[in-house]
BALOBA-1460 file (C-alpha; in Angstrom, 3 decimals):
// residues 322
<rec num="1" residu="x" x="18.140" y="-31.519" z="-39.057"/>
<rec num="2" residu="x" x="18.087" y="-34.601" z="-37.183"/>
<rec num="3" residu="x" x="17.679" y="-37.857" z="-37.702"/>
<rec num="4" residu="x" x="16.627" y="-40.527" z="-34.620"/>
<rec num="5" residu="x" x="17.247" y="-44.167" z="-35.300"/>
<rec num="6" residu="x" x="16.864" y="-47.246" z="-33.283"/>
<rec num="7" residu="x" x="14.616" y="-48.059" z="-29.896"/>
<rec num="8" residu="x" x="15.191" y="-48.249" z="-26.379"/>
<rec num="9" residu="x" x="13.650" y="-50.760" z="-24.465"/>
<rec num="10" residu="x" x="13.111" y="-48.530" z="-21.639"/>
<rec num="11" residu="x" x="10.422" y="-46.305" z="-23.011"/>
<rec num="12" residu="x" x="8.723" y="-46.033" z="-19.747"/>
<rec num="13" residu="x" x="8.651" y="-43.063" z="-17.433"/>
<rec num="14" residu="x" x="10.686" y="-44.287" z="-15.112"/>
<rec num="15" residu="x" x="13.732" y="-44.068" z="-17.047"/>
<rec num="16" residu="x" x="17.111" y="-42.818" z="-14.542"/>
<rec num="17" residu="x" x="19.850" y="-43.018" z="-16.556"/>
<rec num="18" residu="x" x="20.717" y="-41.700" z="-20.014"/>
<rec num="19" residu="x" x="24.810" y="-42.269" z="-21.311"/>
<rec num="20" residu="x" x="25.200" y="-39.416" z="-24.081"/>
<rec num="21" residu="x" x="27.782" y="-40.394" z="-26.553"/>
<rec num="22" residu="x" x="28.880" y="-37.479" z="-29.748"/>
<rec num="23" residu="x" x="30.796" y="-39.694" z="-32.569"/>
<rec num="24" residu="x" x="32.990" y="-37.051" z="-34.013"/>
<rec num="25" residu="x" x="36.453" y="-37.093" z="-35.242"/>
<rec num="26" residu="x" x="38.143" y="-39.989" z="-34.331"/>
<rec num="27" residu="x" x="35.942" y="-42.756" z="-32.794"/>
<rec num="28" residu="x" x="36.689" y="-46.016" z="-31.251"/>
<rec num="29" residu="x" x="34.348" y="-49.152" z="-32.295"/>
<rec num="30" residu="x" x="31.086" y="-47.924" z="-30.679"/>
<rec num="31" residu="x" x="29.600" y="-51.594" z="-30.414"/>
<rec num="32" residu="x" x="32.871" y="-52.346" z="-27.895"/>
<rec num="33" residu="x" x="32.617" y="-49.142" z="-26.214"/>
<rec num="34" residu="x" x="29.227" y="-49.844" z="-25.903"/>
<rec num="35" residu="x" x="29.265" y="-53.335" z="-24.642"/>
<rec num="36" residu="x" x="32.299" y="-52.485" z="-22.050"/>
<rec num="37" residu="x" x="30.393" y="-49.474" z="-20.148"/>
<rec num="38" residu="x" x="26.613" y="-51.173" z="-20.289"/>
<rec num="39" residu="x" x="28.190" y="-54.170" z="-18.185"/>
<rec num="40" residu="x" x="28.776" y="-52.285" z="-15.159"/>
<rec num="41" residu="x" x="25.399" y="-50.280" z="-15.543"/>
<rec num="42" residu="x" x="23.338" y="-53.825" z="-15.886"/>
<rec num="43" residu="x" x="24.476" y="-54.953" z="-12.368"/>
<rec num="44" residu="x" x="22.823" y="-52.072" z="-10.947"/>
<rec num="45" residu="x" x="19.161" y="-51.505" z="-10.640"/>
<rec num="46" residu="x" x="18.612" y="-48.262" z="-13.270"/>
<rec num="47" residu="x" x="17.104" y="-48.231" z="-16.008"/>
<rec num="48" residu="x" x="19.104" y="-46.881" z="-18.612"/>
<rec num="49" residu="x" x="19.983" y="-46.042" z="-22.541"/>
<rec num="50" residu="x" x="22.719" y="-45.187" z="-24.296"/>
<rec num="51" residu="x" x="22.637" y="-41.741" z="-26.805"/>
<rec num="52" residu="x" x="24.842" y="-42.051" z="-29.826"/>
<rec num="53" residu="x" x="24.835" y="-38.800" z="-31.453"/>
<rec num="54" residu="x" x="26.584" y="-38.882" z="-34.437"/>
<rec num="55" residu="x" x="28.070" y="-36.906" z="-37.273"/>
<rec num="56" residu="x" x="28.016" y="-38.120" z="-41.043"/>
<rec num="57" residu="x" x="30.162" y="-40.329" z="-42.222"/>
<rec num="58" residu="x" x="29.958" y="-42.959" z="-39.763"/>
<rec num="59" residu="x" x="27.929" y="-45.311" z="-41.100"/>
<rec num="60" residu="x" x="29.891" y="-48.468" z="-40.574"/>
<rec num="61" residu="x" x="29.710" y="-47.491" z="-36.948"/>
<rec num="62" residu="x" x="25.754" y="-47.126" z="-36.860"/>
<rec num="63" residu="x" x="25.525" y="-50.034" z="-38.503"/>
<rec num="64" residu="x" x="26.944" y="-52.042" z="-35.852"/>
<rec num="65" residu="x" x="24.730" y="-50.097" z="-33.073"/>
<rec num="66" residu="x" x="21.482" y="-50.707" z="-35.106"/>
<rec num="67" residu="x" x="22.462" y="-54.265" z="-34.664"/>
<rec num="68" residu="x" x="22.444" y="-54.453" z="-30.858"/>
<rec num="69" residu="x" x="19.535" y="-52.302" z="-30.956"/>
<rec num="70" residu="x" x="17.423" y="-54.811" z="-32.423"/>
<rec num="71" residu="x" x="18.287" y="-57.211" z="-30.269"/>
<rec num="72" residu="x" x="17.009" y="-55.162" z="-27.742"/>
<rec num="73" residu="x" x="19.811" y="-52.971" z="-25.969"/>
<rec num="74" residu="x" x="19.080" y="-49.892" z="-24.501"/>
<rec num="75" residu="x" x="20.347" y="-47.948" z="-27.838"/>
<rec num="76" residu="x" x="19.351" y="-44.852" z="-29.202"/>
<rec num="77" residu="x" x="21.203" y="-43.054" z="-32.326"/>
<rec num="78" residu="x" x="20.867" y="-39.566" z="-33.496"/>
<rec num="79" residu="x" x="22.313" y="-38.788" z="-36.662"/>
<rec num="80" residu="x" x="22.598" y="-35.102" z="-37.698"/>
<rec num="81" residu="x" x="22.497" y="-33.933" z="-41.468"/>
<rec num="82" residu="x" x="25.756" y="-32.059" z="-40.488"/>
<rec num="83" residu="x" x="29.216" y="-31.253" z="-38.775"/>
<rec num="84" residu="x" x="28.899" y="-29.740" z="-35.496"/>
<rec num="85" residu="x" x="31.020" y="-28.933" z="-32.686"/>
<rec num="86" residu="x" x="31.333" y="-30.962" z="-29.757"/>
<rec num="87" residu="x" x="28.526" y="-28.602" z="-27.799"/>
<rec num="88" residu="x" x="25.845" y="-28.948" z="-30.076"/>
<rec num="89" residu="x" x="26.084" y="-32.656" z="-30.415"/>
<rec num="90" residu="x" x="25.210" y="-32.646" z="-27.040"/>
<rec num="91" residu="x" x="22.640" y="-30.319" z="-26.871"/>
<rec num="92" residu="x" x="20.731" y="-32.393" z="-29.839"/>
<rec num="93" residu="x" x="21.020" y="-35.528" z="-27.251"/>
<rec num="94" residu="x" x="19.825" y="-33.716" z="-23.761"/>
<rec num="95" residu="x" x="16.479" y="-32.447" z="-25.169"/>
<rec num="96" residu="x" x="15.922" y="-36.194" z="-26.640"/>
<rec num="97" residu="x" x="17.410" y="-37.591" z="-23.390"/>
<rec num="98" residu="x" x="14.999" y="-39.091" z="-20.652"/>
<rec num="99" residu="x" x="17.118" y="-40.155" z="-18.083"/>
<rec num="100" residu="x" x="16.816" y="-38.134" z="-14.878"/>
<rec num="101" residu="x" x="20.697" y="-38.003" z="-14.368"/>
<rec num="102" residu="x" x="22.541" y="-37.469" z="-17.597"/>
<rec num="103" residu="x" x="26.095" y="-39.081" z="-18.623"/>
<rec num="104" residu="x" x="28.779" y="-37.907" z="-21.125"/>
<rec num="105" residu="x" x="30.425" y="-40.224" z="-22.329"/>
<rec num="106" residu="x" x="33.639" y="-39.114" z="-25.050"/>
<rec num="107" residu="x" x="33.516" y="-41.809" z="-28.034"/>
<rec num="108" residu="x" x="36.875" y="-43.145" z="-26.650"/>
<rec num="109" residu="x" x="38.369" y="-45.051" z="-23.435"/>
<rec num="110" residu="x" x="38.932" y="-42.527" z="-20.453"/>
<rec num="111" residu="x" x="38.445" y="-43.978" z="-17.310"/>
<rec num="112" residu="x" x="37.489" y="-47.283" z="-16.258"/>
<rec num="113" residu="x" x="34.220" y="-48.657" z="-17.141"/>
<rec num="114" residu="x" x="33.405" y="-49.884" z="-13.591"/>
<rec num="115" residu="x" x="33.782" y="-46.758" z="-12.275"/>
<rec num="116" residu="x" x="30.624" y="-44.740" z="-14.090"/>
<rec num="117" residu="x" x="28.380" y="-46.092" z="-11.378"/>
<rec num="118" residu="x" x="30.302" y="-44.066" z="-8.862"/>
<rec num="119" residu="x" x="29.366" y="-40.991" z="-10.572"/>
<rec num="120" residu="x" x="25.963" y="-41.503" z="-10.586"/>
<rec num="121" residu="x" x="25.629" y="-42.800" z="-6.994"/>
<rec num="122" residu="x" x="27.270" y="-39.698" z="-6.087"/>
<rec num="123" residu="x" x="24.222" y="-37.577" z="-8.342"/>
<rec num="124" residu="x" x="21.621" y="-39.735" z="-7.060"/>
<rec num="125" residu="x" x="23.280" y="-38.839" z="-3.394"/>
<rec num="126" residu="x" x="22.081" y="-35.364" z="-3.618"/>
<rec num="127" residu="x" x="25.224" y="-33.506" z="-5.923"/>
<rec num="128" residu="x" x="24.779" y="-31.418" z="-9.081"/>
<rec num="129" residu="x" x="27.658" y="-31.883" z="-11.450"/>
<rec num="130" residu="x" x="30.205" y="-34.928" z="-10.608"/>
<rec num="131" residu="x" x="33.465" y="-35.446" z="-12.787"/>
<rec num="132" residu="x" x="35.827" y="-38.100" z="-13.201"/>
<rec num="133" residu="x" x="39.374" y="-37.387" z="-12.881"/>
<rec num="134" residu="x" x="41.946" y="-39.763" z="-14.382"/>
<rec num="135" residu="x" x="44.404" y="-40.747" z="-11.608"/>
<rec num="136" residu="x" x="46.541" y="-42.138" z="-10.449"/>
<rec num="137" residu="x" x="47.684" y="-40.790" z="-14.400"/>
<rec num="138" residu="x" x="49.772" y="-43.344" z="-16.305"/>
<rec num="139" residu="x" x="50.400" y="-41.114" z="-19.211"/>
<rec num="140" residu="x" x="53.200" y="-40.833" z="-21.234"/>
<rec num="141" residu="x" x="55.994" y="-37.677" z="-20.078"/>
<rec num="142" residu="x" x="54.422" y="-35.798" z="-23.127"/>
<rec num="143" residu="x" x="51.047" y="-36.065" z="-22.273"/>
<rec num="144" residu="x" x="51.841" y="-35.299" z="-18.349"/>
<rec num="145" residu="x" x="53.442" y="-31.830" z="-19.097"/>
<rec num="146" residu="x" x="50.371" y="-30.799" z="-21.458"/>
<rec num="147" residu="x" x="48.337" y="-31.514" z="-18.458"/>
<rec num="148" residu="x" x="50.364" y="-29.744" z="-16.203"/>
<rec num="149" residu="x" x="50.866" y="-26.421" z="-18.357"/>
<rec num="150" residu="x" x="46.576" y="-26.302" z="-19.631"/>
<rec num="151" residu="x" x="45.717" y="-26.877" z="-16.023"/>
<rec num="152" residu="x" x="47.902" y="-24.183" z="-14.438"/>
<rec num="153" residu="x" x="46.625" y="-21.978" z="-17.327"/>
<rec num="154" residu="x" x="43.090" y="-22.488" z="-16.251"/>
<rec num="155" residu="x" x="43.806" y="-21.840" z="-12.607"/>
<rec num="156" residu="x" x="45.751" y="-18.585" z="-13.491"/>
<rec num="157" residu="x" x="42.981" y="-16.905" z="-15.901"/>
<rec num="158" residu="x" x="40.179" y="-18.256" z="-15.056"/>
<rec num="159" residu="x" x="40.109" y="-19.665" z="-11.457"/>
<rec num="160" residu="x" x="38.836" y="-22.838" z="-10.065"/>
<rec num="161" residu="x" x="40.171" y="-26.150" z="-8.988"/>
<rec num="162" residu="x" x="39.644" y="-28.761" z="-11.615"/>
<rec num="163" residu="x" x="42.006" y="-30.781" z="-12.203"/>
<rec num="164" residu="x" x="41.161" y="-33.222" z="-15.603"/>
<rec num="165" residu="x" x="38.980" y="-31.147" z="-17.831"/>
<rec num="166" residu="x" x="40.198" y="-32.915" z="-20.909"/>
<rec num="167" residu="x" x="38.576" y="-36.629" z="-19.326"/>
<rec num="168" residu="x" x="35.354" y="-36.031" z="-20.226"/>
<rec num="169" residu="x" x="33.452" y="-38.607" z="-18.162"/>
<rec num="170" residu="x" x="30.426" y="-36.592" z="-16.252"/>
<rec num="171" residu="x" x="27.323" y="-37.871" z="-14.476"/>
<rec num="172" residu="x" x="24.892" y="-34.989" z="-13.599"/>
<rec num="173" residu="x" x="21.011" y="-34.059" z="-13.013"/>
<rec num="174" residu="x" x="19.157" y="-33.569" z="-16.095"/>
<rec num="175" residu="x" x="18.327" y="-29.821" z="-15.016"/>
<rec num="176" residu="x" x="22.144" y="-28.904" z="-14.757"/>
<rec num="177" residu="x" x="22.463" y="-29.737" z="-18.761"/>
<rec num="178" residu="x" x="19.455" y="-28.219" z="-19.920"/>
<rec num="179" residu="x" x="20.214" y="-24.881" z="-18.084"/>
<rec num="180" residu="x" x="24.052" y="-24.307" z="-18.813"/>
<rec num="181" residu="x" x="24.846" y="-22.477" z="-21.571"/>
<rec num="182" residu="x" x="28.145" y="-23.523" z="-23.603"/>
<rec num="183" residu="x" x="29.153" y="-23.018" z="-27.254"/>
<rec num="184" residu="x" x="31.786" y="-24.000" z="-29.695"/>
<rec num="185" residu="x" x="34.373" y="-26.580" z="-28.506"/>
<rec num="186" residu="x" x="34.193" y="-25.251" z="-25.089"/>
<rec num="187" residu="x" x="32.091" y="-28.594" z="-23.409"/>
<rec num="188" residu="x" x="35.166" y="-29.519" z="-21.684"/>
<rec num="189" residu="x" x="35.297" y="-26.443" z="-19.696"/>
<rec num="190" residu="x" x="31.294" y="-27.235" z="-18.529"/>
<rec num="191" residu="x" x="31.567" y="-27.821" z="-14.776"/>
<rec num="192" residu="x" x="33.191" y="-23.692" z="-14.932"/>
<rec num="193" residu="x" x="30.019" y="-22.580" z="-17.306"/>
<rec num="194" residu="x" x="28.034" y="-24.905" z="-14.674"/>
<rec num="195" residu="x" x="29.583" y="-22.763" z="-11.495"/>
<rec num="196" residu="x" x="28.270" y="-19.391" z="-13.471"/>
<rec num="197" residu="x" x="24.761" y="-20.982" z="-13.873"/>
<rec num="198" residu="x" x="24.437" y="-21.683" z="-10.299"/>
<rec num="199" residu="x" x="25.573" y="-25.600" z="-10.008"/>
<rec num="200" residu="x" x="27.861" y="-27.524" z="-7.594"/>
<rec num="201" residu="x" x="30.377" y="-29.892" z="-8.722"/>
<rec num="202" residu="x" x="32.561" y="-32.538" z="-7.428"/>
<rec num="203" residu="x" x="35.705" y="-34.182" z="-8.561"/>
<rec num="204" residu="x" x="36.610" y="-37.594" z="-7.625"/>
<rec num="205" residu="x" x="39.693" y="-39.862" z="-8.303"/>
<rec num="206" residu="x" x="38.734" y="-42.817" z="-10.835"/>
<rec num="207" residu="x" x="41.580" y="-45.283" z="-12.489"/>
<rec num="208" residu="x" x="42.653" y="-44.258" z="-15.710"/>
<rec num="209" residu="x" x="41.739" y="-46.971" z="-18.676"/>
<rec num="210" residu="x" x="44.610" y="-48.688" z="-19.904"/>
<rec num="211" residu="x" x="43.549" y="-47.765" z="-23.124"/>
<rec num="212" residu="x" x="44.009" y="-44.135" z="-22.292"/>
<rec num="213" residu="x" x="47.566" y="-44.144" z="-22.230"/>
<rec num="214" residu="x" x="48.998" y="-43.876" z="-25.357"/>
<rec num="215" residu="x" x="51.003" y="-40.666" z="-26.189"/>
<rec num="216" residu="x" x="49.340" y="-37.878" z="-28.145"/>
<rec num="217" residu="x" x="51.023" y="-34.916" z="-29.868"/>
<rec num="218" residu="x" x="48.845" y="-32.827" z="-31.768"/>
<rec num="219" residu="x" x="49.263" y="-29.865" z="-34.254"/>
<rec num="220" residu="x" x="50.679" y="-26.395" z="-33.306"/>
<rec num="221" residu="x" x="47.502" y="-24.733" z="-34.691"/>
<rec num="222" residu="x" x="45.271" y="-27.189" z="-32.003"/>
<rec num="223" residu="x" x="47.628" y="-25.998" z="-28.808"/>
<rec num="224" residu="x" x="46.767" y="-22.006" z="-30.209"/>
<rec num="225" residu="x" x="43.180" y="-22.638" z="-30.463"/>
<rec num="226" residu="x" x="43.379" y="-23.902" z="-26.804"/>
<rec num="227" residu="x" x="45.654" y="-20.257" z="-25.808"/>
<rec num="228" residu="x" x="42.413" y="-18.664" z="-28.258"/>
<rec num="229" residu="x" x="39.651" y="-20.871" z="-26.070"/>
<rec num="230" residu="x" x="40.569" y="-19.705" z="-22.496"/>
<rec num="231" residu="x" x="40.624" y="-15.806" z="-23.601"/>
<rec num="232" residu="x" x="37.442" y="-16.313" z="-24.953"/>
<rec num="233" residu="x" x="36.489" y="-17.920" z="-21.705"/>
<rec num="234" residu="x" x="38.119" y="-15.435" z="-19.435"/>
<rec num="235" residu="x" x="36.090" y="-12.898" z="-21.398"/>
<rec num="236" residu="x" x="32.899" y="-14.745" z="-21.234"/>
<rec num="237" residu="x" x="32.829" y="-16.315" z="-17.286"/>
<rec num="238" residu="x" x="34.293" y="-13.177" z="-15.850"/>
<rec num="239" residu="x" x="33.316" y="-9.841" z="-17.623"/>
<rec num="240" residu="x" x="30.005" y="-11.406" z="-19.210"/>
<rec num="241" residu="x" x="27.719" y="-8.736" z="-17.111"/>
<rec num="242" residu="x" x="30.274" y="-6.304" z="-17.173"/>
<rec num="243" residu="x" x="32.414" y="-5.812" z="-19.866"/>
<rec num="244" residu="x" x="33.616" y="-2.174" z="-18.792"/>
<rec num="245" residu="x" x="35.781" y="-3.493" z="-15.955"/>
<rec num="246" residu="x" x="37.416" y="-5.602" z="-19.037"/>
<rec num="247" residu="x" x="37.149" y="-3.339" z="-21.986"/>
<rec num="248" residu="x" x="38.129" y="-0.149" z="-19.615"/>
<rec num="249" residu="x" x="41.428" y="-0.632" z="-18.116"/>
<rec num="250" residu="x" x="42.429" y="-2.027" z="-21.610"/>
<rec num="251" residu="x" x="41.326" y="1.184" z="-23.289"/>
<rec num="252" residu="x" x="43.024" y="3.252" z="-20.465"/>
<rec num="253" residu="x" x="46.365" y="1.123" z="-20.334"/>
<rec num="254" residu="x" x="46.732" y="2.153" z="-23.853"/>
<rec num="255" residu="x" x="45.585" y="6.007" z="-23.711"/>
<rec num="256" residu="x" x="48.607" y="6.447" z="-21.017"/>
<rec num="257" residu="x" x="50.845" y="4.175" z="-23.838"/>
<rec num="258" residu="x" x="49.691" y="6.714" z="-26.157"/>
<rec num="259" residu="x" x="50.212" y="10.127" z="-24.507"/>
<rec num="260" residu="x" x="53.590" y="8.738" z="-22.686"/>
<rec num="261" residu="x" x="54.844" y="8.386" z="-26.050"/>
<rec num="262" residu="x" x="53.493" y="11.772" z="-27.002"/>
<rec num="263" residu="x" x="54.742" y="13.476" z="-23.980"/>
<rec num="264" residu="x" x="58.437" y="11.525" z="-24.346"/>
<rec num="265" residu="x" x="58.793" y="13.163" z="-27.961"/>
<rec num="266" residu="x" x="58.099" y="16.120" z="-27.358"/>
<rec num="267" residu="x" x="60.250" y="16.247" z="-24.284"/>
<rec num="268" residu="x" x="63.320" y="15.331" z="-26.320"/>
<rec num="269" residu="x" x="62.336" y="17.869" z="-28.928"/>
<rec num="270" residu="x" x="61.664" y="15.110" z="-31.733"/>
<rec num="271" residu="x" x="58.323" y="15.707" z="-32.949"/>
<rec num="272" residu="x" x="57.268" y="17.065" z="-35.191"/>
<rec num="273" residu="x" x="59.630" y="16.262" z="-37.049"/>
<rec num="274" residu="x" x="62.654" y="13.811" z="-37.121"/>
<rec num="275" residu="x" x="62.046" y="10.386" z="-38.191"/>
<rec num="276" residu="x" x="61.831" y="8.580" z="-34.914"/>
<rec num="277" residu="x" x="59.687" y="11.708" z="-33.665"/>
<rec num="278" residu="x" x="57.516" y="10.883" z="-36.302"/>
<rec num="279" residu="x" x="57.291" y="7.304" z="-35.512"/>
<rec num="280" residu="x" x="56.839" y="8.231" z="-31.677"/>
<rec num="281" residu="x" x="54.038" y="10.501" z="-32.499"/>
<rec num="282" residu="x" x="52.326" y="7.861" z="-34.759"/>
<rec num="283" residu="x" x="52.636" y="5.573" z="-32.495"/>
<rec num="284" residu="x" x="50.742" y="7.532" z="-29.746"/>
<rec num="285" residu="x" x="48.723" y="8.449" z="-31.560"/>
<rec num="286" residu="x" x="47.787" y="4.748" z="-32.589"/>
<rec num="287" residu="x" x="47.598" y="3.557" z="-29.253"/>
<rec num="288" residu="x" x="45.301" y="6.163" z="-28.425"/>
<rec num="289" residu="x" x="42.678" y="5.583" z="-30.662"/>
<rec num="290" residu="x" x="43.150" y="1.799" z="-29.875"/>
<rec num="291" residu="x" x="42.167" y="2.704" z="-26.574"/>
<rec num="292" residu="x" x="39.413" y="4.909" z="-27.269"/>
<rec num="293" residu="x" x="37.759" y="2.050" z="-28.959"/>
<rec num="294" residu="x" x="38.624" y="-0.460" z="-26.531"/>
<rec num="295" residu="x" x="36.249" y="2.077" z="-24.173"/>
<rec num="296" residu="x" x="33.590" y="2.475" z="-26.948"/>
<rec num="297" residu="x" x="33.111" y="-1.532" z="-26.951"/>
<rec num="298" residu="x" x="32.947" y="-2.146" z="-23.507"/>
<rec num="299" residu="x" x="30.244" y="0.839" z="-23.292"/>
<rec num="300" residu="x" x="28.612" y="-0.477" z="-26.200"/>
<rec num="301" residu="x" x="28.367" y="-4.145" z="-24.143"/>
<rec num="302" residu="x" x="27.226" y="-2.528" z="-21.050"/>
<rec num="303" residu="x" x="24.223" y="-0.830" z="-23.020"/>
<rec num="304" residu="x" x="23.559" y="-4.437" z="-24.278"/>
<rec num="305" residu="x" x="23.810" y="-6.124" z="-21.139"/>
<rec num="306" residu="x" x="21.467" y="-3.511" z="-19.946"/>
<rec num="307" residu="x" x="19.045" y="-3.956" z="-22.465"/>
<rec num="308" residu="x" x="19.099" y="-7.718" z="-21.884"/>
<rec num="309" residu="x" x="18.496" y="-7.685" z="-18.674"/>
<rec num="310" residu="x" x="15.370" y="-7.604" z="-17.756"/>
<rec num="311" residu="x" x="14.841" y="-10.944" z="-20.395"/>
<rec num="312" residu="x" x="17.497" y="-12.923" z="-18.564"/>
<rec num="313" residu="x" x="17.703" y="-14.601" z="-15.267"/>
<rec num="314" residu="x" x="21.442" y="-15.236" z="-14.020"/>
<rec num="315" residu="x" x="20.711" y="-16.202" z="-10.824"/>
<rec num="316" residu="x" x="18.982" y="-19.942" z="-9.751"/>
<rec num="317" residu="x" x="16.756" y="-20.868" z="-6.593"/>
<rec num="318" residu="x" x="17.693" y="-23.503" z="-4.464"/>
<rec num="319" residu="x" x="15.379" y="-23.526" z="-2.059"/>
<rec num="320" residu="x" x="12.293" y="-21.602" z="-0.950"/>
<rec num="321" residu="x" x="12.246" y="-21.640" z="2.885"/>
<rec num="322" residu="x" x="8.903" y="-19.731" z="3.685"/>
């Protein structure tokens, strides 16, 4: 369920610009945030309105954007009956969005505010998908090596050259969010879903805000989710349309595990009997039915990718030349 509040007062058609905000977890005042990012927007000629889409239990926080919305700022706040990941906050906003190029914005300082225009000169100059990347990056040493070590992670399972996919800061055409799919907590990977779907994207160098800079640690259990996350999306980007070639050699790597350790046993004259010829032949046992099911799912996907596919188009036209 959701629940729209406040106006716009750019209800017309014409409408070019739409800044989509999700309030989730840990906020900054949303009335500053707002104020600080309009500025630079107001000096151009765009039309534009801001998208707060927001979680329970900020009220004090709406309260202060219903105030600027009656006094007429481009301000628009949707309120959802309950907690949802980072992706479906902003699919709620893009199909109430009517700005032909679309913004995310996080709900905290990334980059600096006069430099959101650039993104959306470089949209309205022809490109898909542009991102902001933080540099020259004034971290602190902690923050730095994180960077480092999640960014060569990407590189090395799932390809690609981004550089800041934690910043946040987007402009693109309306078209490229309505037509890429991502789930879960996985938004800040959306320029590599936006690659599958058939979309070009940019990275360009913007200062990093000052307020962007402060060191953050977090949890153990939020660095394994991360490790969790790009399996998934190794997985997903990669073996979507054929999960065989992923599924296959896993099933086979451990079918020769299994019958090496087989084979090894009874070479040495342990099994059947013995106890470590007993554990030997459990073992290979084990890792041979492993890897018979590891083959049985990735068949099972490929008779479901099969069956999908004459329902799903993976492929996207850009341009009809006769």
């Amino acid at each position: 369920m959701t629940l729209e509040l406040g106006l716009t007062s750019h209800p017309d058609a014409g409408l070019q610009v739409s800044v989509l905000v999700p309030v989730w977890q840990k906020p900054e005042s949303l009335a500053a945030l707002y104020q600080e990012y309009a500025r630079p927007l107001r000096q151009r000629p765009w039309a534009f309105e801001f998208v707060f889409i927001c979680e329970p239990g900020f009220e004090a926080e709406i309260r202060e954007l219903l105030e600027l919305a009656e006094r007429g700022e481009p301000i628009r706040i949707l309120q959802v009956a309950q907690q949802l990941d980072e992706s479906r906050l902003y699919n709620a906003a893009a199909e109430l969005a009517r700005g032909e190029v679309i913004v995310t914005l996080p709900g905290y300082r990334r980059i600096e505010a006069e430099q959101v225009p650039r993104l959306i000169d470089r949209v309205f100059e022809g490109r898909d998908l542009v991102l902001a990347r933080r540099w020259p990056r004034r971290d602190a040493w902690i923050n730095k090596v994180q960077n480092r070590v999640l960014h060569w992670l990407i590189r090395w399972t799932l390809g690609g050259t981004l550089r800041d996919v934690a910043c946040g800061v987007r402009a693109m055409r309306r078209e490229v969010l309505l037509k890429t799919p991502v789930y879960g907590d996985s938004f800040r990977f959306f320029a590599l879903f936006a690659g599958q779907a058939g979309f070009e994207s940019v990275e360009i160098d913007t200062p990093q805000h000052p307020g962007d800079r402060r060191a953050r640690f977090y949890r153990p259990g939020l660095y394994f989710r991360r490790l969790v996350d790009l399996l998934g999306l190794f997985v997903i980007l990669r073996f979507t349309s054929r999960p065989l070639r992923f599924f296959g050699p896993v099933g086979m790597t451990l079918i020769s595990l299994g019958l090496a350790a087989l084979v090894a046993s009874i070479l040495v004259g342990l099994a059947p009997v013995g106890g470590l010829g007993r554990i030997m032949l459990l073992t290979g046992i084990f890792l041979i039915v492993l890897g018979v099911q590891a083959i049985a799912i990735g068949l099972i996907g490929e008779m479901m990718v099969f069956l999908q596919a004459p329902q799903q188009t993976r492929y996207r036209i850009v341009e009809r030349l006769n």
